[in-house]
C-alpha positions as CSV (number, residue, x, y, z in Angstrom):
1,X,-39.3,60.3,38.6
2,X,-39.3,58.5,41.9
3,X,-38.6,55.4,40.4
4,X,-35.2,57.2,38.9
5,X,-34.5,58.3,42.3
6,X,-35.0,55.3,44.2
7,X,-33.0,53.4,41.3
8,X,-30.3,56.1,41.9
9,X,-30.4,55.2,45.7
10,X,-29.8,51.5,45.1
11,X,-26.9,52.5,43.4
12,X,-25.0,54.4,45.6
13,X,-25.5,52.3,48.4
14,X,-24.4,49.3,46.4
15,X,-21.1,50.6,45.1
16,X,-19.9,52.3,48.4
17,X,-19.0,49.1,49.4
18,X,-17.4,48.1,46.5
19,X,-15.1,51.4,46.6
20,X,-11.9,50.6,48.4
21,X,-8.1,51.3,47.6
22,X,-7.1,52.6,44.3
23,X,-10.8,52.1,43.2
24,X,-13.4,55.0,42.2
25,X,-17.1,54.3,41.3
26,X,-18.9,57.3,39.6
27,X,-22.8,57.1,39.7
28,X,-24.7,60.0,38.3
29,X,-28.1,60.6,37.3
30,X,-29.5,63.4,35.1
31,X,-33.0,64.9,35.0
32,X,-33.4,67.0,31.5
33,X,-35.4,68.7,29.2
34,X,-35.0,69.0,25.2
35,X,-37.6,71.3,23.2
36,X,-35.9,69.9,20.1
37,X,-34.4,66.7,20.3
38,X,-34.4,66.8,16.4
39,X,-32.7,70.1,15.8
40,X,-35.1,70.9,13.3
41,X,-36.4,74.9,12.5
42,X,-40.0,73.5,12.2
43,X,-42.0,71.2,13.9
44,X,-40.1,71.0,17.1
45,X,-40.6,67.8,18.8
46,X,-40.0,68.1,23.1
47,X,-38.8,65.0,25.3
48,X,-37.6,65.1,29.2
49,X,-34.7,62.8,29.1
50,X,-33.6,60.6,31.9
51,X,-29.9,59.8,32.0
52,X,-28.1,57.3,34.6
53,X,-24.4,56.8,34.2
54,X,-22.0,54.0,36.7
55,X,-18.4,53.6,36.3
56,X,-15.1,52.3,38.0
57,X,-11.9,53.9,37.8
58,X,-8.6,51.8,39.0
59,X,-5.1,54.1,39.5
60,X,-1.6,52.8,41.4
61,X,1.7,53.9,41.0
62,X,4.0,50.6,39.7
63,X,6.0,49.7,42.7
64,X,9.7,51.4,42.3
65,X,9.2,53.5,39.4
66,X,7.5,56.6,38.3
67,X,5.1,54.5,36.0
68,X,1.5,55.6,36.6
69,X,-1.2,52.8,35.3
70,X,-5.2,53.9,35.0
71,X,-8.3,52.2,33.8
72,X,-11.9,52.7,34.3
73,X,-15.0,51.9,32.3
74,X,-18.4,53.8,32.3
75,X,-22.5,52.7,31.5
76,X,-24.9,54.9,30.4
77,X,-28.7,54.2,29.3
78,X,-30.4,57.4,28.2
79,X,-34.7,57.4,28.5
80,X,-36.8,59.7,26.2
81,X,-40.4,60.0,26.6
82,X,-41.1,61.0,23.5
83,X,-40.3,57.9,20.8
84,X,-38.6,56.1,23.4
85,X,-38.7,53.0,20.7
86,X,-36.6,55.2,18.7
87,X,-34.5,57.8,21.3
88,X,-33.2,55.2,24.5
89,X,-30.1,54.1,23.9
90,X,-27.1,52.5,25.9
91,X,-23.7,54.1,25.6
92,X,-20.5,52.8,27.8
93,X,-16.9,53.8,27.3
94,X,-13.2,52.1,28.5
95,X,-9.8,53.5,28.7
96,X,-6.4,52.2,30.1
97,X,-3.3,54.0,30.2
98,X,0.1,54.4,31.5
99,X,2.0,57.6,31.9
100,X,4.9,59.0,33.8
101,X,7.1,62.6,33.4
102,X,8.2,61.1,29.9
103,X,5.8,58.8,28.7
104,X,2.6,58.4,27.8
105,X,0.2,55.7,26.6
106,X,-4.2,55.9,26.6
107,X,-6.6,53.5,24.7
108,X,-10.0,54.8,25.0
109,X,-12.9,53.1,23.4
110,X,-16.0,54.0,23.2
111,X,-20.0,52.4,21.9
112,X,-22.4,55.6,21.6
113,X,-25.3,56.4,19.4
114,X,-25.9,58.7,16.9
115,X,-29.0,60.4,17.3
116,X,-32.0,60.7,14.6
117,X,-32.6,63.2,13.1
118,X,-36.3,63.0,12.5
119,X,-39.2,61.0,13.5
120,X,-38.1,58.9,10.5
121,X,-35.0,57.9,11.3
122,X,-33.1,55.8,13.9
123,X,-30.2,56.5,15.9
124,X,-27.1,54.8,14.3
125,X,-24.7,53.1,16.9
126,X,-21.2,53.8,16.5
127,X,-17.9,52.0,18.0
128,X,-15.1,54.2,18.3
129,X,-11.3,53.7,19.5
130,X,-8.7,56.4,20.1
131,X,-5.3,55.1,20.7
132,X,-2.4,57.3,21.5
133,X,1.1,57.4,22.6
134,X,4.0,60.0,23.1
135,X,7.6,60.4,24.6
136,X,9.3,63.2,25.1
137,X,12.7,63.9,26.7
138,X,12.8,65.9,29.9
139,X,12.1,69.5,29.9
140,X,15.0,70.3,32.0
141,X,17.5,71.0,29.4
142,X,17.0,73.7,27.1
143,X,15.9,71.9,24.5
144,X,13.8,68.7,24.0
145,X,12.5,66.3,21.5
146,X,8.8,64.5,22.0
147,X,7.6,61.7,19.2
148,X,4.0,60.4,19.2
149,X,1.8,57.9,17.6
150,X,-1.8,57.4,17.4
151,X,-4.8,55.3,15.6
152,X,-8.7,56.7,15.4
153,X,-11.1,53.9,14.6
154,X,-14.5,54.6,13.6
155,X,-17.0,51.8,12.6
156,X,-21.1,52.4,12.5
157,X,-23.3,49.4,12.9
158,X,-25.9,50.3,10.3
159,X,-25.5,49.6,7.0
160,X,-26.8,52.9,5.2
161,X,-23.9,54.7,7.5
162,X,-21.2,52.0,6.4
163,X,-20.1,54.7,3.9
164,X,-18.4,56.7,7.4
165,X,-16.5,53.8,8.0
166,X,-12.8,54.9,8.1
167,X,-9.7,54.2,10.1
168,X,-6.7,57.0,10.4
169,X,-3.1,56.8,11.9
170,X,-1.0,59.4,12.7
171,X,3.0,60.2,13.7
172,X,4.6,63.0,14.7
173,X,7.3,64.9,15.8
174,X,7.9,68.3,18.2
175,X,11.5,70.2,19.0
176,X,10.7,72.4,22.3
177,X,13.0,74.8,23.7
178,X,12.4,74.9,27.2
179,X,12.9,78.5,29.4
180,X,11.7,76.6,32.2
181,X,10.7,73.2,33.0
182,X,7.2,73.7,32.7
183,X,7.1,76.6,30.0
184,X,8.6,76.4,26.6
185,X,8.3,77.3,22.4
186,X,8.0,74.6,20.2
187,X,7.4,73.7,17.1
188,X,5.5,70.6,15.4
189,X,4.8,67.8,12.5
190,X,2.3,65.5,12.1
191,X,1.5,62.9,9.6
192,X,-2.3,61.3,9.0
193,X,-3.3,58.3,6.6
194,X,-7.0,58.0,6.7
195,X,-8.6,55.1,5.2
196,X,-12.1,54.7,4.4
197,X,-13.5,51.3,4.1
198,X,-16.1,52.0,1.5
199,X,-15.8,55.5,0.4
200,X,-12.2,55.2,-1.4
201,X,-12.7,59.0,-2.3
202,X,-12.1,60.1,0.5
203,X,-9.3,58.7,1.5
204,X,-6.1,61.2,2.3
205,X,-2.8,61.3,3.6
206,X,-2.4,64.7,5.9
207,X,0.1,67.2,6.7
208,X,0.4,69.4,9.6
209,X,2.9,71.8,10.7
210,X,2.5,74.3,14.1
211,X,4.1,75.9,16.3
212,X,3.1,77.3,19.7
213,X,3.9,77.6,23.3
214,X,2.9,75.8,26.5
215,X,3.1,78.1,29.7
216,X,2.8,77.2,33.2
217,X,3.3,80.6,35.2
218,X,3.2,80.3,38.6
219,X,-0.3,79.3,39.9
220,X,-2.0,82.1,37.3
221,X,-1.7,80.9,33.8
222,X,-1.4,77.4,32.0
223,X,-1.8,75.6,29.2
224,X,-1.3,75.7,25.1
225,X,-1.7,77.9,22.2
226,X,-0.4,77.0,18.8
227,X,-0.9,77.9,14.9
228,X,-1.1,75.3,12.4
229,X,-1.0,74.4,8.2
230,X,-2.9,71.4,7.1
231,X,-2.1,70.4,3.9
232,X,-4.0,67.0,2.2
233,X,-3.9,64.8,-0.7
234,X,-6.8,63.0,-2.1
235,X,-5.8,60.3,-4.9
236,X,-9.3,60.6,-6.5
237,X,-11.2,62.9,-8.0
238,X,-14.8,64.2,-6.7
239,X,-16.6,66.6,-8.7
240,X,-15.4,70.1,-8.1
241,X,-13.4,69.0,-5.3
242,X,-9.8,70.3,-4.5
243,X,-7.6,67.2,-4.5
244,X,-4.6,69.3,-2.4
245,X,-6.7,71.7,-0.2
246,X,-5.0,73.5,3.1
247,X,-6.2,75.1,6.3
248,X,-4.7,77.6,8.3
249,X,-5.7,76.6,11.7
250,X,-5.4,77.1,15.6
251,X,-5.5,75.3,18.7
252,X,-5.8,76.6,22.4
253,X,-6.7,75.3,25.7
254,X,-5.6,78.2,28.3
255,X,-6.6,78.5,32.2
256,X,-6.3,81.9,34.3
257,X,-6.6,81.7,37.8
258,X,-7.7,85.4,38.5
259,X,-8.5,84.8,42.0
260,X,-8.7,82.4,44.2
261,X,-12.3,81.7,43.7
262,X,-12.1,82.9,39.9
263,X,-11.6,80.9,37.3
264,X,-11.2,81.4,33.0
265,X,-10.7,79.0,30.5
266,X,-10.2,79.9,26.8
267,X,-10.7,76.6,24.3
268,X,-10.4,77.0,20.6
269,X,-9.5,74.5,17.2
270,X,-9.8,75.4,13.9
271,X,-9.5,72.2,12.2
272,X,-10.4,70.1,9.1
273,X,-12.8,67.3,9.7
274,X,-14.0,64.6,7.4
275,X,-18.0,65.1,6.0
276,X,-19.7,63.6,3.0
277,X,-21.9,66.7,1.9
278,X,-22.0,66.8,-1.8
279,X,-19.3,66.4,-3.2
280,X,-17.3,68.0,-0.4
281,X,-14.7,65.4,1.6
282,X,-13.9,68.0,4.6
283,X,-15.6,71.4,6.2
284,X,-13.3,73.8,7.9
285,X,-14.4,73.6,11.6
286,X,-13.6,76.5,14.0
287,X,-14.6,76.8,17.3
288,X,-13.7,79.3,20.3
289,X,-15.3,78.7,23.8
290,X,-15.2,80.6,27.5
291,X,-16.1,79.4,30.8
292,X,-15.8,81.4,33.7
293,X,-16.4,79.7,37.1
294,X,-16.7,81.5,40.4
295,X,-16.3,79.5,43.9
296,X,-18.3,81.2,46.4
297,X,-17.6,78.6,49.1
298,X,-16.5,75.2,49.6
299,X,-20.4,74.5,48.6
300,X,-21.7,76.8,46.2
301,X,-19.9,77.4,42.3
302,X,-21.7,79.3,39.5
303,X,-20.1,78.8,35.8
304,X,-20.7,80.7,32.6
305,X,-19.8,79.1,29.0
306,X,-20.3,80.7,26.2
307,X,-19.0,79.2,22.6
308,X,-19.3,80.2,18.6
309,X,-18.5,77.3,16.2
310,X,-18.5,78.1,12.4
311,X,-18.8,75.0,9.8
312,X,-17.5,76.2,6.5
313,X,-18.1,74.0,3.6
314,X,-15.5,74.8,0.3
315,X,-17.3,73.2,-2.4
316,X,-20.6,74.1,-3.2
317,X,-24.1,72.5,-3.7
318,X,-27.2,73.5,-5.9
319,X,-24.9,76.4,-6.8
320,X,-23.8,77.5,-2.7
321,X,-21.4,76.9,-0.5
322,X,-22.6,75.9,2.7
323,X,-21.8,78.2,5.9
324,X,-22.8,77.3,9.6
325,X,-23.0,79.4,12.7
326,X,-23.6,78.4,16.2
327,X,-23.9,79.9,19.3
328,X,-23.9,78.4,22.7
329,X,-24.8,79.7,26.1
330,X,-25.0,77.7,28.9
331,X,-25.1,79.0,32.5
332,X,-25.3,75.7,35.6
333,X,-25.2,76.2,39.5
334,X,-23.1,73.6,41.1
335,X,-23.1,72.4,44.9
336,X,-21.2,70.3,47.3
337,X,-23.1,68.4,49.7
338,X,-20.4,66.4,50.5
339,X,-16.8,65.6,49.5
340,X,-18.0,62.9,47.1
341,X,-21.6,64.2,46.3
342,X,-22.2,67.0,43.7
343,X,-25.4,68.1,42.3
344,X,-25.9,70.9,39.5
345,X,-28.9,73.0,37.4
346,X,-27.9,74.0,33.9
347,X,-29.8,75.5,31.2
348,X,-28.6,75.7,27.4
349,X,-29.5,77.6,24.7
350,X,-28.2,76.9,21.4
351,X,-29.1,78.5,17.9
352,X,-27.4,77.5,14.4
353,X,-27.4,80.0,11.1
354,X,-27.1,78.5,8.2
355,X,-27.3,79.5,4.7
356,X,-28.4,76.1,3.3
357,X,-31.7,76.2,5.7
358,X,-30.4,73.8,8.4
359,X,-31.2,76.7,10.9
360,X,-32.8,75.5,14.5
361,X,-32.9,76.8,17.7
362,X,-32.5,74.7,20.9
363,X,-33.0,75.0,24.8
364,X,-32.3,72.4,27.4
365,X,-32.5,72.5,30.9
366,X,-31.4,69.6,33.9
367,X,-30.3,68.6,37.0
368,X,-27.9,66.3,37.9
369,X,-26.6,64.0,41.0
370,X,-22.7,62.7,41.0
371,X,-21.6,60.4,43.5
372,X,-17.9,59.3,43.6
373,X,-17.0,56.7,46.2
C-alpha cells in the first residue's frame, strides 16, 4: 500500500510540470475491495484491487472560428491480489474531436479487458473504436434538420472470442421543431448494418424510429427523453430465432437542479444488444438509474445511485427463456482538498436474479485520489 502511494506521489509531482496551457493531466489512484471478482452464486473468490490511471487532455479554440478541437489519451494498469497471473491487466483509451454550435465530430478508441469469469478462464482483451459525427442546422428557427454518421468496431484478441468479432455503421436523420433555442420536439431515424466477421448469423441491418424532446429550462431542468421502434432483419436462419424481431424502447438522460446544493439525474435505455446465448442473436436490455448528489460545501458532496437493469432473452434454452434482474446501490462521499485534488469512499452492492441460475451477489468498497493539473 505505501508503495501505491509513494508511486502515486511521483506521479503528481512529475506531471505538474508538464501541465501548462490548453493541457490537462489526470492522475488517479484507486484502493478497492471485490468479495466476488467472479460474479459467481457459490464459491466466492475476494481480491483488493489496486487501480492507477494518467492521462492528458489537449483543448483550443481554432483561431477565428467557433471550431472547438479536443484530444486526450488515458493508462490504466489494474492489480489483483488474488490470481494476479490471471486478473492485472492494462487498459488505455484515445479520443479526438472537433465540435462547434453545428458540428460535431469524436473518435474514441479504446484497449480494455474482459474479465474471467472463473478461476479457469482468462481475461480476453478487446480493442474497440467508436466513431461519430453529426450536423445540425441552428436551433434558432423554428424548425431544424440534424444528419449523423457513425462506425462501432469491436475486435477481441483471443481466438475462442473471434466469434464476437463484428463491425456496425450507422446514418441517421432528425427534424426538430424548436420553441426555443435550447428546447424543442423532434423526431428521429436511424439506420445500422452490423457485420460480423465470423458469425455470418448474426449479421443485421437495423431500423429505428423515435421521437422525443430535449429541454433546457432555465437553470432547473435539462436534457433528453425519447421513445423508440427497433425493427431488424437477419438474412439467416438460427433455430427458433425470429428473423424480423422489434423492440419498443426508451432513452433518457435528464438533470434537475432542485437546489442549489441538490442535484437529480434520471438515466434510462431500453435497447437491443447483440449476445450469442443459444440460439438467441439479441436480449432486450432495459435499464433505469438515479443519482442524487447533495453539495454541503465547496468541500464536502454525498451521492446516492441507485439502478435496476433487466436482460430479457426471447428465445429460449433447455425449454426457458432466460430473464435477468439487477439491482445496484451505490452510495460514495466525495471531498475537495483543493481545486484540482478530489478524493472519494464508495461502497457497491450489487445482486442479479436470474431464472437460468446465473444468480450472484456482489459488494465492493474503495477509495480513490484524482489529481488534475
Amino acid at each position: 500500500m505505501k508503495k501505491v502511494f509513494v508511486m502515486f506521489s511521483v506521479l503528481c509531482a512529475a506531471v505538474a510540470a508538464f501541465a501548462a496551457g490548453p493541457v490537462d493531466v489526470l492522475v488517479s489512484e484507486s484502493i478497492s475491495y471485490d468479495d466476488n471478482i467472479y460474479l459467481t452464486k457459490e464459491n466466492a473468490k475476494a481480491s483488493a484491487i489496486s487501480t492507477t490511471r494518467a492521462g492528458l487532455g489537449y483543448k483550443t479554440q481554432l483561431p477565428d472560428s467557433g471550431l472547438k478541437v479536443t484530444a486526450g489519451g488515458a493508462v490504466g494498469y489494474n492489480a489483483y491480489t488474488k490470481d494476479p497471473s490471471k486478473n492485472n491487466f492494462w487498459e488505455g483509451s484515445a479520443n479526438a474531436g472537433i465540435a462547434n454550435e453545428n458540428l460535431n465530430v469524436n473518435n474514441a478508441f479504446l484497449f480494455t479487458s474482459e474479465p474471467a469469469n472463473s478461476e479457469q478462464t482468462d481475461r480476453t482483451k478487446r480493442l474497440s473504436n467508436k466513431f461519430a459525427a453529426s450536423y445540425t442546422t441552428t436551433h434558432e428557427k423554428l424548425f431544424s434538420v440534424g444528419l449523423s454518421v457513425g462506425d462501432d468496431f469491436n475486435r477481441y484478441l483471443a481466438t475462442r472470442m473471434h466469434h464476437l468479432n463484428r463491425n456496425r455503421v450507422n446514418a441517421g436523420a432528425q427534424i426538430y421543431y424548436n420553441f426555443t433555442p435550447q428546447s424543442n420536439v423532434f423526431v428521429e431515424y436511424a439506420f445500422a448494418d452490423t457485420v460480423y466477421r465470423q458469425n455470418k448469423l448474426n449479421n443485421s441491418v437495423g431500423h429505428r424510429v423515435g421521437v422525443g424532446v430535449n429541454t433546457q429550462l432555465a437553470s432547473k431542468l435539462s436534457g433528453t427523453a425519447k421513445l423508440t421502434y427497433d425493427m431488424r432483419d437477419y438474412s439467416h436462419d438460427l433455430g427458433n430465432a425470429t428473423n424480423h424481431p422489434d423492440l419498443l424502447g426508451y432513452y433518457t438522460s435528464l438533470t434537475w437542479k432542485a437546489t442549489a446544493r441538490d442535484t437529480f439525474t434520471l438515466s434510462g435505455e431500453r435497447s437491443m444488444e447483440e449476445t450469442v446465448f443459444g440460439d438467441n442473436r439479441y436480449f432486450a436490455d432495459s435499464l433505469v438509474s438515479l443519482r442524487m448528489q447533495h453539495q454541503f460545501n465547496s468541500k464536502w458532496a454525498v451521492a446516492l445511485m441507485t439502478a435496476w437493469e433487466n436482460l430479457h432473452y426471447s428465445v429460449s434454452v433447455n425449454d426457458k427463456k432466460r430473464n435477468d434482474n439487477l439491482f445496484t446501490v451505490r452510495p460514495e462521499v466525495n471531498y475537495a482538498f483543493q481545486d484540482w485534488l478530489v478524493g472519494s469512499v464508495w461502497y457497491q452492492f450489487r445482486t442479479r436474479n436470474s431464472n437460468m441460475n446465473y444468480d450472484y451477489d456482489s459488494n465492493k468498497a474503495g477509495i480513490m485520489l484524482r489529481a488534475i493539473f
